[in-house]
C-alpha positions as CSV (number, residue, x, y, z in Angstrom):
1,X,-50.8,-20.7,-0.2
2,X,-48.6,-20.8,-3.1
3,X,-50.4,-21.6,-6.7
4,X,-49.0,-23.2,-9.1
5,X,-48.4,-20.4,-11.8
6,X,-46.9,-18.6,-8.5
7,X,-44.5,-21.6,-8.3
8,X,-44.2,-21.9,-11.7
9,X,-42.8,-18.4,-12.6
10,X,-40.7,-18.2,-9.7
11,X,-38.8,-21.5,-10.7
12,X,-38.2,-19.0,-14.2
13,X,-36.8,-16.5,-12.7
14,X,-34.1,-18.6,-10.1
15,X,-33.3,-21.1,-13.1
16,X,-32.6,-17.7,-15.1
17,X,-31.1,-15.8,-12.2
18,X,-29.0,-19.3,-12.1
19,X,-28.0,-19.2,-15.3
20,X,-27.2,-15.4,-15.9
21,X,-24.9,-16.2,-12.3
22,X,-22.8,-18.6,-14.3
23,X,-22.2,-17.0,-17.1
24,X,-21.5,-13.7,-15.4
25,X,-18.5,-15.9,-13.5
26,X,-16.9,-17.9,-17.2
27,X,-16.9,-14.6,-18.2
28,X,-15.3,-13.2,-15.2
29,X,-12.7,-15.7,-15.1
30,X,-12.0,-16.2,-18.8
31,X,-12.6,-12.1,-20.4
32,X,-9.4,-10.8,-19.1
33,X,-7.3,-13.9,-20.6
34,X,-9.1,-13.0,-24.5
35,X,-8.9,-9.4,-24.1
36,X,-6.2,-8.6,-22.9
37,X,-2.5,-7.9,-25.1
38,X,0.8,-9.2,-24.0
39,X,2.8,-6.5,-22.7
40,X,6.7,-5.9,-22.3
41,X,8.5,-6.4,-19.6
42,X,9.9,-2.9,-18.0
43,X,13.4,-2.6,-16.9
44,X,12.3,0.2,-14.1
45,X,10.7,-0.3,-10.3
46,X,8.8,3.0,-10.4
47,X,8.0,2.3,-6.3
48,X,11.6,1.2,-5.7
49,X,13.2,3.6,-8.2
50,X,11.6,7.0,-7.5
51,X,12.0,7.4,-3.7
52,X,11.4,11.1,-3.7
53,X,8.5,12.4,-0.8
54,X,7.2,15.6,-2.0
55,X,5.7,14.2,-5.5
56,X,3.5,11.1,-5.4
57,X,4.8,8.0,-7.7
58,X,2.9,4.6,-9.0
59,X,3.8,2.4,-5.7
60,X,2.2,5.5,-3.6
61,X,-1.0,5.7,-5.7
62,X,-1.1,1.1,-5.5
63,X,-0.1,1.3,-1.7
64,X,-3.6,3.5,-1.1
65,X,-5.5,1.3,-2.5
66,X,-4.4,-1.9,-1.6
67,X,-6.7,-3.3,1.5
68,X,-7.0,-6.3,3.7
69,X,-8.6,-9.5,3.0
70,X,-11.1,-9.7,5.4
71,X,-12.2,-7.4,8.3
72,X,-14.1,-9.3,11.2
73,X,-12.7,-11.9,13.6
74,X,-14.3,-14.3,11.7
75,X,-13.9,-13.4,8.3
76,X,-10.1,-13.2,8.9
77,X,-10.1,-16.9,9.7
78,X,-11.4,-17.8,6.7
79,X,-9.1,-15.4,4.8
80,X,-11.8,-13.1,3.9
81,X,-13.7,-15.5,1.8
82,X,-17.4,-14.8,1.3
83,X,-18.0,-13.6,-2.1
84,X,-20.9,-16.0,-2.3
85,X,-23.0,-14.7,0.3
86,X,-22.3,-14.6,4.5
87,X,-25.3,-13.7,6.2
88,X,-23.3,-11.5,8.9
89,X,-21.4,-7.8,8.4
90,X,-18.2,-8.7,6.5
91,X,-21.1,-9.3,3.7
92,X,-20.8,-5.3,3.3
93,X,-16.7,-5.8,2.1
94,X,-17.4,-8.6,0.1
95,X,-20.8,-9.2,-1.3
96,X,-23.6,-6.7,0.3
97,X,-26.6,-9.8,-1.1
98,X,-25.3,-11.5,1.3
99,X,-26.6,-9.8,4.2
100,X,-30.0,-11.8,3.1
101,X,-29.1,-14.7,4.6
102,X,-29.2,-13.2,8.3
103,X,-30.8,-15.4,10.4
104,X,-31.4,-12.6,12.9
105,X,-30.7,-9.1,13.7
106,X,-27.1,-8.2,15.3
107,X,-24.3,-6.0,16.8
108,X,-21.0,-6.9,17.0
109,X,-17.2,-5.1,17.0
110,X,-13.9,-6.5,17.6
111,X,-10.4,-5.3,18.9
112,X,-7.1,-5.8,17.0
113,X,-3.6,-6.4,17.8
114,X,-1.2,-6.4,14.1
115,X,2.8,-6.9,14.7
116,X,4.8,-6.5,12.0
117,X,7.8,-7.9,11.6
118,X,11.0,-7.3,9.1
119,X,14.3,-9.2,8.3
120,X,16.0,-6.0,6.2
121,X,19.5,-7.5,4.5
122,X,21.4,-4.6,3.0
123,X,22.5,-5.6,-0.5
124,X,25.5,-2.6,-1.8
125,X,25.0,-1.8,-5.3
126,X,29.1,-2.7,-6.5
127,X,31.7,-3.5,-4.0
128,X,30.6,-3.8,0.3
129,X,28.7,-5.7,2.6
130,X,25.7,-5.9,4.5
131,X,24.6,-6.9,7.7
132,X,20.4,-8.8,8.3
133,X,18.8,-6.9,10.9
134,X,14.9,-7.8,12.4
135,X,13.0,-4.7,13.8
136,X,9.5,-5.3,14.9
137,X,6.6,-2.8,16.4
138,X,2.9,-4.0,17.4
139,X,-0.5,-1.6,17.2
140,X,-3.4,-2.5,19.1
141,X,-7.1,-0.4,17.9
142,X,-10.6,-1.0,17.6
143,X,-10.8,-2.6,14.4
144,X,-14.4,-3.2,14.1
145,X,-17.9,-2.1,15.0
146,X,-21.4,-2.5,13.1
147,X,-25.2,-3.1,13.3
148,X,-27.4,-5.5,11.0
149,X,-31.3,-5.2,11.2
150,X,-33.3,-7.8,9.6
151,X,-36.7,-6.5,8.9
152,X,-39.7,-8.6,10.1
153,X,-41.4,-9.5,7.0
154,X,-44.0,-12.6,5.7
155,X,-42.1,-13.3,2.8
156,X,-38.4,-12.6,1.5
157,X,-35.9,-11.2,2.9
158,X,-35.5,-7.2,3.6
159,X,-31.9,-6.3,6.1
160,X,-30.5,-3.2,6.3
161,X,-26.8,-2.6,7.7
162,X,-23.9,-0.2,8.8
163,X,-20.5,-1.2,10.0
164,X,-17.1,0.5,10.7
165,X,-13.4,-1.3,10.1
166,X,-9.9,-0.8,9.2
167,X,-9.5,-2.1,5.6
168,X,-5.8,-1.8,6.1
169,X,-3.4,-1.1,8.7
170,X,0.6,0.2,7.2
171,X,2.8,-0.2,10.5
172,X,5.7,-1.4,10.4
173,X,9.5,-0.4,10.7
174,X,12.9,-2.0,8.8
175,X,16.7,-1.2,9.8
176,X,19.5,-1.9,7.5
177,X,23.1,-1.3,7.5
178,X,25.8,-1.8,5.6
179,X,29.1,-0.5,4.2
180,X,29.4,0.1,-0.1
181,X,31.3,2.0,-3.0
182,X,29.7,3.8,-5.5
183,X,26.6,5.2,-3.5
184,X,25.7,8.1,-1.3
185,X,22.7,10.1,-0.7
186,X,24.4,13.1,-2.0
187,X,24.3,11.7,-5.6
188,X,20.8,12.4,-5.5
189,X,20.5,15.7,-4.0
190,X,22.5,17.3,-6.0
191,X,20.5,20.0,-8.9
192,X,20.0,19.2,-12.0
193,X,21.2,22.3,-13.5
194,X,22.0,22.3,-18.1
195,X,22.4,26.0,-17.8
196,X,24.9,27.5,-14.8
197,X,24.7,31.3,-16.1
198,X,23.4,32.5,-13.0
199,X,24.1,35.0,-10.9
200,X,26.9,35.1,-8.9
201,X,26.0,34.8,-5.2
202,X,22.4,34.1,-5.8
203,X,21.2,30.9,-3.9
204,X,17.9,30.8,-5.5
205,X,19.7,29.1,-8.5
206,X,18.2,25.8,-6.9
207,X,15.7,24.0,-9.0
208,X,15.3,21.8,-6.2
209,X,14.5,22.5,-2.6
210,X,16.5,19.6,-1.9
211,X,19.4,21.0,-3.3
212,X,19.3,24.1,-1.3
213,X,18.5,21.9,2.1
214,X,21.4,19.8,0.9
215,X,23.6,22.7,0.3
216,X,23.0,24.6,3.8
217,X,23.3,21.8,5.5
218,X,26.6,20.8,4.4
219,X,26.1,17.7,2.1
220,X,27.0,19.3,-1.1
221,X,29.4,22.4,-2.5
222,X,29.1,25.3,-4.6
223,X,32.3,26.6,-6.9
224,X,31.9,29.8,-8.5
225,X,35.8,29.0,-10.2
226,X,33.6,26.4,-12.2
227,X,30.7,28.0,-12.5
228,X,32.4,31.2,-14.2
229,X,34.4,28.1,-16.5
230,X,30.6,27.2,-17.6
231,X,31.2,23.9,-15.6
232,X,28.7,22.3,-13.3
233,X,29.6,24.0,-9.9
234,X,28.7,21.4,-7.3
235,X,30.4,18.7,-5.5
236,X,29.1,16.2,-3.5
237,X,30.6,15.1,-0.1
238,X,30.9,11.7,-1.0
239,X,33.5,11.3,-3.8
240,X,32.7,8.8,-6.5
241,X,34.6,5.6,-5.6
242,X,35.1,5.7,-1.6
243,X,33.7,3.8,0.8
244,X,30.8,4.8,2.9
245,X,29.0,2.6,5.7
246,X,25.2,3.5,6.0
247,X,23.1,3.0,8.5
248,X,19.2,3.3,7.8
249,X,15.7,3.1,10.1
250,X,12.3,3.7,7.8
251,X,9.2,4.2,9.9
252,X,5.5,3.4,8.5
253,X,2.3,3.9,10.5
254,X,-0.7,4.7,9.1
255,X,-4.1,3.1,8.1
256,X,-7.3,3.0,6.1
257,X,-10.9,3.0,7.0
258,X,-14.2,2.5,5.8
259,X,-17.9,3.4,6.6
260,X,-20.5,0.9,5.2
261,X,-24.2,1.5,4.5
262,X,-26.0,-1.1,2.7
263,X,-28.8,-3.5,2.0
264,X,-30.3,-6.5,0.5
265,X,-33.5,-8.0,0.0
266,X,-34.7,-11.7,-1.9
267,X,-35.3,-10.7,-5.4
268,X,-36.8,-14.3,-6.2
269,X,-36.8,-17.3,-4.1
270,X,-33.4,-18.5,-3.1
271,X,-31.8,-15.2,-4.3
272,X,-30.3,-12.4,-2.5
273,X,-29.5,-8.8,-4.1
274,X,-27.4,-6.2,-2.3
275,X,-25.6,-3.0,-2.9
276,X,-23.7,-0.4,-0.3
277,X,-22.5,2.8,-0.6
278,X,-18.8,3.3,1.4
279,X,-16.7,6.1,2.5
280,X,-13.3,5.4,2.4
281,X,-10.8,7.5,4.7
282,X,-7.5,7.0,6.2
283,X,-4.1,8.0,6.0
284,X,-0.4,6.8,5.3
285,X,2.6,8.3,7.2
286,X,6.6,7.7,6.0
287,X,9.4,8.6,7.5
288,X,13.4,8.0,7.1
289,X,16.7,8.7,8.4
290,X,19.8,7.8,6.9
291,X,23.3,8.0,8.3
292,X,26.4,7.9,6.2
293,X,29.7,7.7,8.0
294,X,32.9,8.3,5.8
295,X,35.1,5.1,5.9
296,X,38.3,7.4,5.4
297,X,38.4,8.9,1.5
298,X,36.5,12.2,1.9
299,X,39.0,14.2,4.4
300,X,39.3,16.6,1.4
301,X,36.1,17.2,1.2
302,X,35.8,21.5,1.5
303,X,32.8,23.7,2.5
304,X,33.2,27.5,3.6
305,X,30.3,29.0,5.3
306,X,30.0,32.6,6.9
307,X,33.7,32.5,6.5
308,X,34.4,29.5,8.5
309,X,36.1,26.4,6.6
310,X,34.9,23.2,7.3
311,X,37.2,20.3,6.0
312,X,37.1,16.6,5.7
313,X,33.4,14.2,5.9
314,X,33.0,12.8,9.2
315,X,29.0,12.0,8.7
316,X,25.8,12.7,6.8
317,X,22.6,12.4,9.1
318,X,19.8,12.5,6.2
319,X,15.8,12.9,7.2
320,X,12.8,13.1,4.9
321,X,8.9,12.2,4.8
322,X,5.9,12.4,4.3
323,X,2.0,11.7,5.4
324,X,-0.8,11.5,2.9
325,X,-4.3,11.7,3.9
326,X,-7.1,9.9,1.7
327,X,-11.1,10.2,1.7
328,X,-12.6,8.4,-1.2
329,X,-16.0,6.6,-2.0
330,X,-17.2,4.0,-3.7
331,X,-20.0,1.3,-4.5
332,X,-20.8,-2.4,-4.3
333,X,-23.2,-4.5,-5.8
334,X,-23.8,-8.1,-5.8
335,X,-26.1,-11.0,-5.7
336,X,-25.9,-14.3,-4.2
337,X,-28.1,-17.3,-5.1
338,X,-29.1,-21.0,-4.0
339,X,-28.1,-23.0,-6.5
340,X,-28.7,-26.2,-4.9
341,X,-29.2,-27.3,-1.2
342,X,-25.6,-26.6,0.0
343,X,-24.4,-24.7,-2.2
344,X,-24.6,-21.1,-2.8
345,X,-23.1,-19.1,-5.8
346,X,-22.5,-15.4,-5.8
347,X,-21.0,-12.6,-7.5
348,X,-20.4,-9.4,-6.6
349,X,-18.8,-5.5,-8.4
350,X,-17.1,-2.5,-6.7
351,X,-17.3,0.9,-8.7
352,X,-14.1,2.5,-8.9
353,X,-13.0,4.7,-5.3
354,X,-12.6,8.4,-6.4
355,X,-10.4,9.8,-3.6
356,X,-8.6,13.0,-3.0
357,X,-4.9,12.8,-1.1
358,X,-4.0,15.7,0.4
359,X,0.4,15.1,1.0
360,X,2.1,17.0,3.3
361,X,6.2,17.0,3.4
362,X,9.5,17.3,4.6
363,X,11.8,17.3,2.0
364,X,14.9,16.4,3.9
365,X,16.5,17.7,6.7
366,X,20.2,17.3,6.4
367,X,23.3,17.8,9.2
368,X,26.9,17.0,8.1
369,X,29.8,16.8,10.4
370,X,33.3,17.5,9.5
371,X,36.4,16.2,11.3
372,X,37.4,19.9,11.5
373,X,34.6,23.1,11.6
374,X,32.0,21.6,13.6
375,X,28.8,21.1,12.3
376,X,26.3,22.0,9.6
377,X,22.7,21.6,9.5
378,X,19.1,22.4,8.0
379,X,15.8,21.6,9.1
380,X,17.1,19.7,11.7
381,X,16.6,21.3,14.9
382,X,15.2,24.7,13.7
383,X,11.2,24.9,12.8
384,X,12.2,28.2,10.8
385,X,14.0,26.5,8.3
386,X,10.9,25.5,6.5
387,X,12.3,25.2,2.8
388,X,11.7,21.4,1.5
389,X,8.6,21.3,3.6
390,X,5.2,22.1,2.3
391,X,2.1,20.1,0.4
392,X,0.1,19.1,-2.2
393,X,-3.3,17.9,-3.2
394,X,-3.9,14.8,-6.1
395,X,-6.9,12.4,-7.0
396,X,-7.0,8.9,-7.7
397,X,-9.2,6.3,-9.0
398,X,-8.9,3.0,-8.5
399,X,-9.8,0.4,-10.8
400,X,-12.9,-1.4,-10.5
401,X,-13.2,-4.8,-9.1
402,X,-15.3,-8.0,-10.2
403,X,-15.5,-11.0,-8.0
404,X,-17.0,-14.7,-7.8
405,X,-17.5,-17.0,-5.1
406,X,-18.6,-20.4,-4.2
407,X,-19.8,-21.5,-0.9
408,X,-20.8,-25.6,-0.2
409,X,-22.2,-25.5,3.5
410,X,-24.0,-28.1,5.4
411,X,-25.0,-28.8,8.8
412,X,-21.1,-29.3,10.1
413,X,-18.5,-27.9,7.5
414,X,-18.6,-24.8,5.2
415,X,-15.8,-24.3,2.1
416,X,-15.6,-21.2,0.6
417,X,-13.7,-20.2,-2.3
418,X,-13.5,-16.9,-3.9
419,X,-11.9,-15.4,-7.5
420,X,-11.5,-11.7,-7.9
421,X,-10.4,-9.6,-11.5
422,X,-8.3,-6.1,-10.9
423,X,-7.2,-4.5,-13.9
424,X,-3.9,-2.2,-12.3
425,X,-3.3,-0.9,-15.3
426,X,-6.3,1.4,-14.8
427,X,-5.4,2.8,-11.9
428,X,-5.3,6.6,-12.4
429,X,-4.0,9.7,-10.5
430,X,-5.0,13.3,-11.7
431,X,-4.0,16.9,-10.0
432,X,-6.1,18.5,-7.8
433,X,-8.5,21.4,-8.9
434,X,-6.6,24.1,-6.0
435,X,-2.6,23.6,-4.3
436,X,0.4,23.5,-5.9
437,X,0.7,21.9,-9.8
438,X,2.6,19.5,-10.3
439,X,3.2,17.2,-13.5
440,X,1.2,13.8,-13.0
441,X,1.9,12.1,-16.8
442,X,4.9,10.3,-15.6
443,X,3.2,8.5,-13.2
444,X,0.3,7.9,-15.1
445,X,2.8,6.5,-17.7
446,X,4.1,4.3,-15.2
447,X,1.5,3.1,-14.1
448,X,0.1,2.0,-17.7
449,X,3.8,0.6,-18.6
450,X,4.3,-1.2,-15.3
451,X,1.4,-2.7,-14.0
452,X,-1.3,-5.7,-15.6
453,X,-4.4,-7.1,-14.5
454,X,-4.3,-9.9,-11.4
455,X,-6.6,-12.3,-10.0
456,X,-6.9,-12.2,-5.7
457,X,-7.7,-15.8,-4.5
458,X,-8.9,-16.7,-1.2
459,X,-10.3,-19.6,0.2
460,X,-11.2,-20.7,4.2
461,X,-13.3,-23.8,5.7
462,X,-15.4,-23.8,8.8
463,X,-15.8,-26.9,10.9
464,X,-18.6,-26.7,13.9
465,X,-18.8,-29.0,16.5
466,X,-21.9,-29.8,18.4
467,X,-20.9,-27.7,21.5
468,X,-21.1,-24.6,20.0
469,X,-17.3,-24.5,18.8
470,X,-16.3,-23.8,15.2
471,X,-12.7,-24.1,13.6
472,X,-11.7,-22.3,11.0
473,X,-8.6,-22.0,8.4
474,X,-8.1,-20.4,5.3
475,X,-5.3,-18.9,2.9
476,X,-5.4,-15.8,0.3
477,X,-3.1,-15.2,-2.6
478,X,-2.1,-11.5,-4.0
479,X,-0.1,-11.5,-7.1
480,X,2.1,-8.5,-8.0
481,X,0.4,-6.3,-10.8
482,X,3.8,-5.1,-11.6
483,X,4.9,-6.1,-14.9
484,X,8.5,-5.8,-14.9
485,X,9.0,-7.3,-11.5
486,X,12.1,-9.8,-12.1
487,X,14.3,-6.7,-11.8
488,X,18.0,-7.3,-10.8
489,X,18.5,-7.5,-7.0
490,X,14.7,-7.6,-6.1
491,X,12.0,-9.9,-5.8
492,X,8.2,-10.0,-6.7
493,X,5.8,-8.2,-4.4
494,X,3.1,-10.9,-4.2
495,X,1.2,-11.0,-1.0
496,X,0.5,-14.8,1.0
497,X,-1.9,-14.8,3.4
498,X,-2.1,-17.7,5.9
499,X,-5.5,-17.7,8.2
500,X,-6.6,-19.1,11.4
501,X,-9.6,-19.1,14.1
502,X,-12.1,-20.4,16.6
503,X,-15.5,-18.9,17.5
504,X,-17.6,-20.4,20.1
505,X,-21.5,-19.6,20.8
506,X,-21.8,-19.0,24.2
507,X,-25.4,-18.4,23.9
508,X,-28.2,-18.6,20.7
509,X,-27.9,-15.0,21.4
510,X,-24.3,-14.5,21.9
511,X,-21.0,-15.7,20.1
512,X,-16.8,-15.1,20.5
513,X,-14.8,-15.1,17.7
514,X,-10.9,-15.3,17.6
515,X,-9.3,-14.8,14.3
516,X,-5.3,-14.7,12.9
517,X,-4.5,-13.8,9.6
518,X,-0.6,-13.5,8.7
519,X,0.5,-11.5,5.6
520,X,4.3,-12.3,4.2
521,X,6.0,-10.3,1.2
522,X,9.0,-9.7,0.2
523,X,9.4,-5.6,-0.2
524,X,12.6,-4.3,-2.0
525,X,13.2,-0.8,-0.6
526,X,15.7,2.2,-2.3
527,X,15.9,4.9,0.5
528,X,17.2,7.5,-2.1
529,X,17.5,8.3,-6.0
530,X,20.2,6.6,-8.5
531,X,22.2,10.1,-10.1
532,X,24.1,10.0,-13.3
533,X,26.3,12.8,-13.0
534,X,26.8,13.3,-16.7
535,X,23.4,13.8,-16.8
536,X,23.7,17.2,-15.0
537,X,25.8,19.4,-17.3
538,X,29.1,19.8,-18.5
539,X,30.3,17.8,-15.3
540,X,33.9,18.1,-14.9
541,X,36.5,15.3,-14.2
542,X,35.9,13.1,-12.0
543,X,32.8,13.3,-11.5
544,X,32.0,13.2,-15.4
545,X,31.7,9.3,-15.6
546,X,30.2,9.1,-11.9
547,X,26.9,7.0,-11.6
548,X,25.7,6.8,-7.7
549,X,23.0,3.8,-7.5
550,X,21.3,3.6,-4.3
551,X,21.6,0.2,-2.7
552,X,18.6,-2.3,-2.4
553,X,17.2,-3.1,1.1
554,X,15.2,-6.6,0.5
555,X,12.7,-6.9,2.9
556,X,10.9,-10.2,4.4
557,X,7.7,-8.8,6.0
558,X,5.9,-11.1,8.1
559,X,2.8,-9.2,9.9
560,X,0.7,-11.0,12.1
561,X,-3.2,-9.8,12.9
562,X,-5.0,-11.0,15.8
563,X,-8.6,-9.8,16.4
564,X,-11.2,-10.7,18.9
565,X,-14.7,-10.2,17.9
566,X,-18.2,-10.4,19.8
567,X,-21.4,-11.0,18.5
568,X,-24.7,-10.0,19.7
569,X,-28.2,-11.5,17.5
570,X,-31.6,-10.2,18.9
């Protein structure tokens, strides 16, 4: 029997527990807004303008660490809201305190099915066209598995819990095609080369093994006449100012995954305190090939290789890729409290996610084919020609993430609303201690010049009818950390989530869960470099005043999730 000093002094701690829970969200909400400065807006894309596979740039490091909303069949209905405290296993991905509300102990997993759909429109970067092509791929997998044990006890709360689910899932594939002036892939291959003393004869001249891919297969020229002149000495196969019609096909696959171990026990009457420890793996794969086909002004175009002469562009076929594969880890803490009979308030902070990405590459392969000669070509067909391919090894650290959420729940309906503060800017990415070195300050620096703080919203609402059926909607909102994202041409990045589901209790010890979340953003994609030619040397005429921009492919992604969940309580 409780006494009254018992009562007494645990009504101190909740009303302080209360009031530290408040304070902890005004500042949440409201700290970023006084501390933070007012930043320029950047005239550079660093994802859309460095396109290159075999060093890592600012979108690459973001994409990793970018994840879903929610993760269960009936999470995803609500849009992953739950910050407050859900007494089931999404409660480990968004507020661990939460998993002392369990009514029970339980198993459960669910199946997924994502389609991804995209509407690519080819935009030229001077004079063309472009045609609006839809490609679309599904990807069914196990998207869910995970055990919660609520420990008998005569007072509190003690549950202990373990889950596995895909935190994100990166398939998709985009077509484009369209005719333009001005551009070619060959722009960008071509070395960057000040001083052109070199030997004569020697190939290793190449600072770039693209160059050398580029130059075996055909793509680009070598003239020793202008070399010996102390000119630049390469050519590209595309002439500045013709016409070339490209046809493009990007392919992404690919996901991340996480391991979840965590508990939670009632620190004070009414209040819930939970922490988990996660191990975050996963990979990414790209992949691109990109045809130009010569619309009539390169038949001049020369190339002489083992003594054969091979005249006049017919068609570039240009591949390149990469796959990087992440294991990181990380921590979350929370606590969720009663603050009145239907309402419950919680807040909840992730540590940082040290990871290590190990990238492995293909360069490019490249084939070009002449109207008369044939055919050359690199890395196409033959495994032996391994220059351009190879790997590397960086970290990251991702920023850390505060969140707040309120719940009102009573016999029939539950609203949930959550807020959560990411500080992009504070991303970071540092070499590896052993693999090739490679300078990382560039993307640092665009990282700190490019991208700002944001805050995630999501809300959903549950509606349960007496036969054991629940409805559920929601909707999440993902702004764009980039700072300069009104560039010409594109569009902001932010992420709209629309949410859906049903779940029905077959059973006090059994229940089904349906749940459909769709994700749309608008994704500007640049399959290759911009190149300045007079950037490169003492270009000569005309390729002196030549600037090759790559065109923008705009990108309307809708991707669709369906996953079906059971649910087990004994």
């Amino acid at each position: 029997m409780k006494t009254d000093a018992t009562y007494s002094d645990r009504t101190r701690v909740l009303r302080s527990v209360r009031r530290w829970a408040w304070c902890t969200a005004v500042m949440l909400l409201f700290f970023p807004l006084w501390s933070a400065t007012p930043a320029e807006a950047q005239v550079r894309d660093p994802g859309l303008l460095n396109a290159n596979t075999d060093v890592p740039d600012a979108d690459d490091i973001f994409r990793l660490s970018e994840r879903l909303p929610g993760i269960t069949a009936r999470s995803i209905g609500l849009a992953g809201a739950g910050v407050a405290g859900r007494g089931d296993i999404s409660a480990l991905y968004t507020n661990p305190a939460g998993l002392g509300w369990a009514e029970s102990s339980q198993a459960g997993g669910g199946f997924s099915i994502l389609t991804s759909r995209t509407d690519a429109t080819y935009q030229p970067p001077g004079a063309g066209s472009g045609l609006n092509l839809e490609s679309s791929t599904p990807n069914t997998t196990l998207s869910n598995f995970s055990a919660l044990y609520k420990v008998p006890t005569e007072r509190g709360a003690l549950t202990f819990a373990a889950s596995y689910h895909r935190s994100a899932d990166f398939t998709e594939e985009m077509e484009y095609e369209g005719e333009a002036v001005g551009t070619s892939v060959t722009g960008s291959l071509l070395p960057n080369i000040q001083n052109v003393s070199f030997p004569t004869g020697e190939i290793d001249f190449f600072e770039s093994p693209r160059a050398f891919v580029a130059f075996e297969g055909g793509a680009i020229e070598f003239f020793e006449g202008l070399r010996q002149n102390g000119e630049y000495p390469f050519q590209p196969a595309v002439f500045p100012g013709t016409r070339i019609r490209q046809i493009g096909e990007v392919d992404r696959s690919g996901s991340i995954n996480e391991l979840n171990f965590g508990a939670a026990f009632e620190a004070a009457e009414n209040v819930m305190v939970g922490g988990g420890a996660n191990i975050i793996f996963g990979s990414y794969e790209f992949r691109q090939e990109l045809v130009e086909i010569d619309q009539g002004g390169n038949d001049n175009y020369e190339v002489i290789r083992g003594g054969t002469t091979y005249t006049g562009l017919d068609q570039i076929l240009y591949r390149d890729g990469y796959q990087d594969d992440l294991v990181g880890f990380n921590l979350r803490f929370g606590v969720s409290a009663k603050v009145a009979e239907e309402l419950t308030f919680g807040v909840a902070f992730e540590s940082p996610t040290w990871s290590s990405v190990d990238r492995t590459y293909t360069l490019a392969a490249v084939q070009t084919t002449f109207d008369q000669g044939g055919v050359l070509s690199y890395g196409i067909n033959d495994t032996f020609q391994s220059q351009g391919r190879g790997g590397l090894d960086y970290e990251t650290r991702t920023p850390l993430r505060l969140s707040a959420g309120l719940d009102y729940d009573d016999d029939n309906l539950l609203v949930s609303a959550d807020v959560e503060f990411v500080d992009w800017s504070q991303l970071d990415v540092d070499e590896a201690t052993t693999g090739p070195v490679f300078n990382v300050t560039p993307i640092q620096d665009a990282i700190e010049d490019n991208y700002s703080y944001v805050f995630n919203l999501r809300g959903g609402a549950e509606y349960r009818l007496d036969q054991g059926l629940s409805i559920r909607a929601g909707a999440a909102y993902r702004p764009d950390p980039r700072e300069g994202r009104a560039l010409a041409g594109t569009t902001a990045r932010d992420r709209l989530y629309l949410a859906g589901g049903l779940g029905y209790a077959v059973s006090d010890q059994f229940r089904i869960d349906l749940g459909w979340m769709q994700e749309r953003v608008d994704d500007p994609f640049s399959p290759y470099n911009a190149a300045d030619l007079g950037t490169l040397g003492n270009v000569p005429q005309p390729l002196n005043d030549a600037t090759y921009l790559p065109p923008i492919v705009q990108q309307d992604v809708s991707r669709n999730l369906f996953m079906l969940g059971m649910t087990i309580n004994f």
